[in-house]
C-alpha angles and dihedrals in degrees: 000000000000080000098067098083149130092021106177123197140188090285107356138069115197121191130152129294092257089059094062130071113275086225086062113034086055087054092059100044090044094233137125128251111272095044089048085056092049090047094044087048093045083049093052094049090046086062104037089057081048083237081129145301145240136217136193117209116215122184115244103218100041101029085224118140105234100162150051130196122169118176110201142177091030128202125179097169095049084039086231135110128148129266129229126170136175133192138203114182100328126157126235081248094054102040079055091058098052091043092063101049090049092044087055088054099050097041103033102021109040097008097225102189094181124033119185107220141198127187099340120189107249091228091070091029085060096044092056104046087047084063093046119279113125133196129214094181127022083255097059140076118176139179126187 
């Protein structure tokens, strides 16, 4: 996993939680200090096992985080791994825009099949169910 950065888009960069400020970094998880630096380091370690991996989005123009993916529980054998995102004051547009190039990842470049979901903006949800993942409960996304 320690492959997949830096990704750019149209209007975003992601990269991995060790590439961006502590300061702010804290500020968008809403932690202090000392718990930002242990979840920065577990991610790193969770990325670097291949078990996952996790990106900050950071928007180009403004060098703001605005968002936050992490990909757990990952298993390329079995094609599945768990979602989580999380948004800060992103558009419809934007988070569009992030949903496809995430949706290429998981589909094209490591071919998830099942992706355990919480919670999912319906923005992405949408998007991924428009290029062929169903759902038969709120949890789980499959592709034939």
């Amino acid at each position: 996993m320690k492959s997949y950065r830096p990704f750019i888009t149209e209007n975003f960069l992601w990269d991995f939680p060790t590439h961006f400020n502590l300061k702010e970094v804290s500020e968008f998880l809403g932690m202090d200090i000392d718990p930002t630096t242990q979840y920065i380091s577990n991610s790193a370690k969770t990325i670097m096992r291949n078990d996952g991996i996790y990106w900050l989005l950071q928007r180009k123009h403004t060098h703001e985080l605005v968002a936050l993916i992490s990909l757990s529980d990952l298993d390329l054998k079995n094609h599945q791994a768990a979602l989580m995102i999380t948004f800060k004051n992103l558009t419809t547009t934007e988070k569009k825009e992030i949903s496809e190039r995430l949706l290429i990842f998981l589909r094209d470049q490591i071919s998830l099949k099942t992706i355990l979901i919480n919670d999912l903006d319906h923005i992405v949800q949408e998007n991924f169910i428009n290029d062929g993942y169903t759902t038969s409960n709120n949890n789980i996304l499959k592709r034939s």
